[in-house]
C-alpha positions in Angstrom: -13.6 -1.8 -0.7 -16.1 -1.7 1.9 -14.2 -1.4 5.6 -16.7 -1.4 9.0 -14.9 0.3 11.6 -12.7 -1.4 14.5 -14.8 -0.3 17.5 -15.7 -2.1 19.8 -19.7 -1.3 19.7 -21.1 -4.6 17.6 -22.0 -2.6 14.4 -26.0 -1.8 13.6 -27.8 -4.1 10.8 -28.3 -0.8 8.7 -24.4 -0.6 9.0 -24.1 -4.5 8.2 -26.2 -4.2 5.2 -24.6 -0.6 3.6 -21.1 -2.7 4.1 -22.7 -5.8 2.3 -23.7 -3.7 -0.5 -20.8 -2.0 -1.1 -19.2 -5.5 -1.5 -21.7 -6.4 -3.8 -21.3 -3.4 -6.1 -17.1 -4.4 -6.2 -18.4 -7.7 -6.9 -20.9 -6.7 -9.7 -17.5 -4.1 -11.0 -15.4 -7.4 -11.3 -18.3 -9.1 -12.8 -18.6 -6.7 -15.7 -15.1 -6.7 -16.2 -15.1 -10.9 -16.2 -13.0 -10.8 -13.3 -14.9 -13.8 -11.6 -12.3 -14.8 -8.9 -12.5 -11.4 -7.6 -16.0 -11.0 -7.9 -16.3 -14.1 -6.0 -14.2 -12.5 -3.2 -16.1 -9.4 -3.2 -19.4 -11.3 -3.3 -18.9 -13.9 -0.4 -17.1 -10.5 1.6 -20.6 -9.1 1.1 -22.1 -12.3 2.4 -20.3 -12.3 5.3 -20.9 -9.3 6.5 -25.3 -9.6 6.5 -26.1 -11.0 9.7 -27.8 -14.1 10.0 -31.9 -15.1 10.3 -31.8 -15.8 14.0 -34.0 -19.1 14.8 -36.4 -18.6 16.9 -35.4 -20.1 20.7 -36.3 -23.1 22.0 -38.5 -22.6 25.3 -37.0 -25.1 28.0 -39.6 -27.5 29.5 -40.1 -27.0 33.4 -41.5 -29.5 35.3 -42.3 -29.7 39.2 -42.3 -33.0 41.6 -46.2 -32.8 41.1 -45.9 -33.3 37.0 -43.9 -36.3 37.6 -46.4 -39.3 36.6 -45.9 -42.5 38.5 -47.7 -44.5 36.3 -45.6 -45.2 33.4 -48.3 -46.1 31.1 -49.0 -43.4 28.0 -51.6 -40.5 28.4 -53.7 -39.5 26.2 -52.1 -37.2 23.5 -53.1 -33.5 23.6 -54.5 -32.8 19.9 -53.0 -29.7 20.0 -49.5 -30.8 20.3 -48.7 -32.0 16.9 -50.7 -29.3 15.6 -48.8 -26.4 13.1 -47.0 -23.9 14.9 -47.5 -20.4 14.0 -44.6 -18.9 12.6 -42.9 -15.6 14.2 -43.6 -12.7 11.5 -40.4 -11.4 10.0 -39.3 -8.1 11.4 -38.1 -5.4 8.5 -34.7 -6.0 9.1 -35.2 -9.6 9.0 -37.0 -9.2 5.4 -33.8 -6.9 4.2 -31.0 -9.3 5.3 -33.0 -12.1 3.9 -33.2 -9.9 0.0 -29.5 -9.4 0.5 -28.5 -12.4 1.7 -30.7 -14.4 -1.4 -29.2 -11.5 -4.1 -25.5 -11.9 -2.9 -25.9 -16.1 -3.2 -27.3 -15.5 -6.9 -24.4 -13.8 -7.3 -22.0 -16.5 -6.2 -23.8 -19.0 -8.2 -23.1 -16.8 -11.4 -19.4 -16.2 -10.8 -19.1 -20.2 -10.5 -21.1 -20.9 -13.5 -18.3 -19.0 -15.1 -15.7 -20.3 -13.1 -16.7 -23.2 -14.8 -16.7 -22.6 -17.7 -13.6 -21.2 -18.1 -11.8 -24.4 -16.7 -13.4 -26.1 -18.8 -11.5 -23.7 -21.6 -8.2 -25.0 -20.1 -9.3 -28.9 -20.5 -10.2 -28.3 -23.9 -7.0 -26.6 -24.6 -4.1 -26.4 -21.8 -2.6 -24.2 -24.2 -5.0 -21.5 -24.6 -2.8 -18.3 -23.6 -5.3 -16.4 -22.5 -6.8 -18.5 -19.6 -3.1 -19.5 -18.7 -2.8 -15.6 -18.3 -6.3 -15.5 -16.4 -5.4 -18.4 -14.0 -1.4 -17.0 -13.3 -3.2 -13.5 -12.7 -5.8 -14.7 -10.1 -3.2 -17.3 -8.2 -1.1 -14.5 -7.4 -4.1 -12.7 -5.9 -4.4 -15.4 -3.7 -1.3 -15.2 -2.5 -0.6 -19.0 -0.8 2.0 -21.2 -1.7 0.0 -23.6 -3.5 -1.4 -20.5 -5.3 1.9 -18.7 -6.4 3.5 -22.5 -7.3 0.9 -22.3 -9.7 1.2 -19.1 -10.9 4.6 -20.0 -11.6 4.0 -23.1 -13.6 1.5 -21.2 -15.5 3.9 -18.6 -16.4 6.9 -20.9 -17.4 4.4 -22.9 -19.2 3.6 -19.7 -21.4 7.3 -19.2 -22.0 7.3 -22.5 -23.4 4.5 -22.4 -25.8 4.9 -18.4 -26.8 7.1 -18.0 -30.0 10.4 -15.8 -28.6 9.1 -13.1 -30.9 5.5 -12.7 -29.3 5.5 -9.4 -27.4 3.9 -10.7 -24.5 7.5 -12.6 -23.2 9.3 -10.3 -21.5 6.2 -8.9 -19.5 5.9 -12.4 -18.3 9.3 -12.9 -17.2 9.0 -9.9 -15.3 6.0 -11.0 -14.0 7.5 -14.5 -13.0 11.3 -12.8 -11.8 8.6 -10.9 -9.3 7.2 -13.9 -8.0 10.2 -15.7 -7.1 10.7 -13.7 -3.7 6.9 -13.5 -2.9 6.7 -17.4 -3.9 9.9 -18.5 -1.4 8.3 -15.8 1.6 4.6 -17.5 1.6 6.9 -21.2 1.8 8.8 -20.0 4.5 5.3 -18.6 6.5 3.1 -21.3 5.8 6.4 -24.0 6.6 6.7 -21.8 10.2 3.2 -21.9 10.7 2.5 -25.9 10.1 5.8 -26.2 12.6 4.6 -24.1 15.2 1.3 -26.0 15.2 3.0 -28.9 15.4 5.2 -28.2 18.0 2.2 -27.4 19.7 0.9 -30.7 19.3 4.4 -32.1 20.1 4.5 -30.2 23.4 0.7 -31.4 24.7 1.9 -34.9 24.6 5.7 -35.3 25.1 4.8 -32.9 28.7 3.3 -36.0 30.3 6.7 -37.5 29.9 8.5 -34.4 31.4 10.0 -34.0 27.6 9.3 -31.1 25.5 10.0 -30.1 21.7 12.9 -28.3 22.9 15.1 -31.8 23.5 14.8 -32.8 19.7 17.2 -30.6 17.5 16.7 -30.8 13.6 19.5 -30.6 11.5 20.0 -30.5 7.9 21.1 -33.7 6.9 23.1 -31.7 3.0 20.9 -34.2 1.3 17.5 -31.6 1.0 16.6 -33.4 4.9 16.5 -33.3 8.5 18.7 -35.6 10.7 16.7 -35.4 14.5 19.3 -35.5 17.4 18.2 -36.0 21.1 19.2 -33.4 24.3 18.8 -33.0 27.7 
C-alpha cells in the first residue's frame, strides 16, 4: 500500500500523484481479482491523495470616497463587463492531476457497477453461499460494529442453510468463534466514543447551571438498563 511520509514539509504534487498511482494499481490488483470493496478502498485512497484543481481567486473590488456615486440612478453598463472571461491556461501539473483524478473516478464508477450487481445476486437469492461468503468477508474488513454484526448474521445464516456435511462448516465457525471478541471490542469503542461525545454535549449545557455530567451516576438497573441517580 502506498504510505507518504509523516514529515512535516506538505508533500510535492509529483509525490501526491506517485502515491495516487500506487493506490490505483492495488485498486486495479483487487479489481482483477473481483475484490470490489477493496478496490473501492484502494481507488478512493488514490483519490484522496491527488490534490485538487485550485479555482482561480476572486480579485476583491476596491473603491475610494471619489468612486462613491451620489446619484443613485443606474449608469450606463460597460459592454465589456458581461463579456467572456478568458480562462487561466492549465499548468502541467494541473493537466496530470486532472488525468488522474478523471482515471481514478472511472474507476469508482466500475467497482459500483459491480457493487451492484452483486447485491442484486443476494435479492435474487438470499441464499446464494457465495455472495453470503463475499459480503461476511468484506464486513469484517471494515471492521465497525454495524459491519462485524453483519458479518456475523451472514455467517450464522450460512450455518443454517449449509448441509452439516458440506466442508466449508467448520472453517466458518472458526471464522465466526474469531469474530465474537473483535465484534464485542468495536461495541465497547464505538459505545465509549458516542458517550464521550455526549458527555461533551452534556457538559456545554449543564455548565451554565453550575452542574456537570459528573453529578448523574448510571447504574445498571439487572434488567439490560440504566437507572440515573443524582449527586452533589
Amino acid at each position: 500500500m502506498a504510505v507518504i511520509d509523516d514529515d512535516e514539509a506538505e508533500p510535492s504534487v509529483a509525490e501526491c500523484l506517485r502515491a495516487a498511482d500506487e493506490f490505483k494499481n492495488e485498486g486495479n490488483d483487487h479489481f482483477r481479482a473481483r475484490r470490489w470493496d477493496e478496490a473501492l478502498v484502494a481507488y478512493r485512497a488514490g483519490l484522496g491523495r491527488v490534490p485538487k484543481r485550485q479555482k482561480p481567486e476572486k480579485q476583491p473590488e476596491t473603491h475610494s470616497e471619489d468612486d462613491v456615486d451620489d446619484d443613485p440612478t443606474p449608469s450606463q453598463e460597460d459592454p465589456t463587463e458581461n463579456s467572456p472571461k478568458e480562462e487561466v491556461p492549465m499548468t502541467d501539473e494541473e493537466i496530470e492531476c486532472a488525468k488522474a483524478r478523471a482515471v481514478l473516478n472511472a474507476n469508482i464508477g466500475a467497482c459500483f457497477v459491480k457493487l451492484v450487481s452483486f447485491a442484486s445476486s443476494l435479492l435474487d437469492d438470499p441464499n446464494y453461499v457465495k455472495a453470503l461468503q463475499r459480503r461476511a468477508a468484506s464486513n469484517e474488513k471494515i471492521n465497525s460494529w454495524s459491519s462485524l454484526t453483519a458479518a456475523q448474521e451472514d455467517y450464522t445464516t450460512l450455518l443454517k442453510i449449509l448441509p452439516p456435511s458440506n466442508p466449508q462448516i467448520k472453517e466458518i465457525e472458526r471464522s465466526q468463534h474469531l469474530l465474537k471478541p473483535r465484534l464485542e471490542a468495536a461495541q465497547k469503542a464505538e459505545t465509549a466514543e458516542m458517550l464521550s461525545k455526549l458527555k461533551g454535549m452534556g457538559n456545554s449545557i449543564l455548565g451554565n447551571f453550575g452542574l456537570s455530567t459528573d453529578n448523574f451516576k448510571f447504574e445498571p438497573n439487572g434488567q439490560g438498563g440504566y437507572s440515573m441517580n443524582f449527586t452533589r
